[in-house]
C-alpha positions in Angstrom: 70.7 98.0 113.1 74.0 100.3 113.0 77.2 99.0 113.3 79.5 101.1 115.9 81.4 101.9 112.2 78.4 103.0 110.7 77.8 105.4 113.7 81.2 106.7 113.9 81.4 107.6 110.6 77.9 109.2 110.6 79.2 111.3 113.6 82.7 111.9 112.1 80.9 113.2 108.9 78.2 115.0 110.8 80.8 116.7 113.0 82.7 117.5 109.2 79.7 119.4 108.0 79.4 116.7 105.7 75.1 116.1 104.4 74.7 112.4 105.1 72.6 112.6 101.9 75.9 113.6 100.0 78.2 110.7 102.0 77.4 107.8 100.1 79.1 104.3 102.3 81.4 102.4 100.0 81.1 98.7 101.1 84.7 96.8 101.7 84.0 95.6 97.9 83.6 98.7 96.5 86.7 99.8 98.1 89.2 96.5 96.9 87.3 97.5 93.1 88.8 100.9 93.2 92.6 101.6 91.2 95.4 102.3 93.6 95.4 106.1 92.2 92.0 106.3 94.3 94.1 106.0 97.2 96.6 108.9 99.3 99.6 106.4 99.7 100.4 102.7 98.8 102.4 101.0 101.8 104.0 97.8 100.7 104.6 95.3 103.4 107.0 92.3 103.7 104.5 90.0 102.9 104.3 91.4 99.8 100.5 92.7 99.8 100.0 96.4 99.4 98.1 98.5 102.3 95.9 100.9 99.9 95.6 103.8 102.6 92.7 107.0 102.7 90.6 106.7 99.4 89.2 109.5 98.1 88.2 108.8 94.6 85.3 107.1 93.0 85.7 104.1 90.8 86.2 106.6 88.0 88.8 108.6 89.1 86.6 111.4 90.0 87.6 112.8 93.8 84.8 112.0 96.0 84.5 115.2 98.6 83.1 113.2 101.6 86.0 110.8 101.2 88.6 113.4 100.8 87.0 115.2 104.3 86.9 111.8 105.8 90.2 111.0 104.8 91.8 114.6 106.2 90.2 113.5 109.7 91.1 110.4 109.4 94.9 110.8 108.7 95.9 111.2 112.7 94.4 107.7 113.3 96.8 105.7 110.5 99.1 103.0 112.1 101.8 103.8 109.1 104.0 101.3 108.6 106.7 103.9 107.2 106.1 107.0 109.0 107.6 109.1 105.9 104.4 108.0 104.2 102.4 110.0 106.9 103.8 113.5 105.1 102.6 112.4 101.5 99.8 111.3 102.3 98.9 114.5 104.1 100.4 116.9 101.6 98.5 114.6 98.3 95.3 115.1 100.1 95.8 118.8 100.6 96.7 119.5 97.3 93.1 117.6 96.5 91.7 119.9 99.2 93.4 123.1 97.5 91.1 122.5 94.1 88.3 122.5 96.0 88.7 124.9 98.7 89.9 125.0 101.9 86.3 125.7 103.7 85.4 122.5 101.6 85.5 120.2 104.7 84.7 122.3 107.5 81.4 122.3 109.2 79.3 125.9 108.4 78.3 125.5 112.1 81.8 126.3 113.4 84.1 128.9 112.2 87.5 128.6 110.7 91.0 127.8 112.9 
């Protein structure tokens, strides 16, 4: 059975252009495994644990192209704690989306804005 999550992301990706063949789902472990370089901004909190936000790299280091689309349309829906991080975040993952092309993450079904 699909969790609502599941579905959402399957839509958001679908909706991206994105194969689901290509979009592999990286479990909540996978995702505490990665570095913090795998991820568009760190946000530090008072408590003093760090909110690792928008990854986009494999446990390698390699940038994962489904995560970095998923991450661009994800970026209006972050609950920042510091709304400066909003900017670098958005401007790291665009310089990602430079190297590979900016028609990288758009669906061929619609045309460019």
């Amino acid at each position: 059975m699909l969790t609502r999550r599941r579905i959402l992301v399957a839509l958001g990706l679908a909706f991206l252009g994105v194969p689901q063949a290509e979009a592999a789902t990286w479990s909540h472990a996978y995702i505490r495994q990665l570095p913090d370089s795998a991820f568009a901004v760190i946000e530090p909190t008072p408590e003093g644990r760090r909110l690792r936000r928008l990854p986009h790299h494999d446990v390698t280091g390699a940038l994962d192209l489904p995560h970095l689309c998923n991450a661009l349309a994800r970026l209006p829906q972050v609950k920042w704690r510091d709304p400066a991080n909003a900017p670098v975040a958005r401007q790291h993952l665009k310089d990602h989306l430079d190297q590979v092309g900016p028609g990288a993450c758009r669906s061929p079904l619609r045309p460019a804005s």
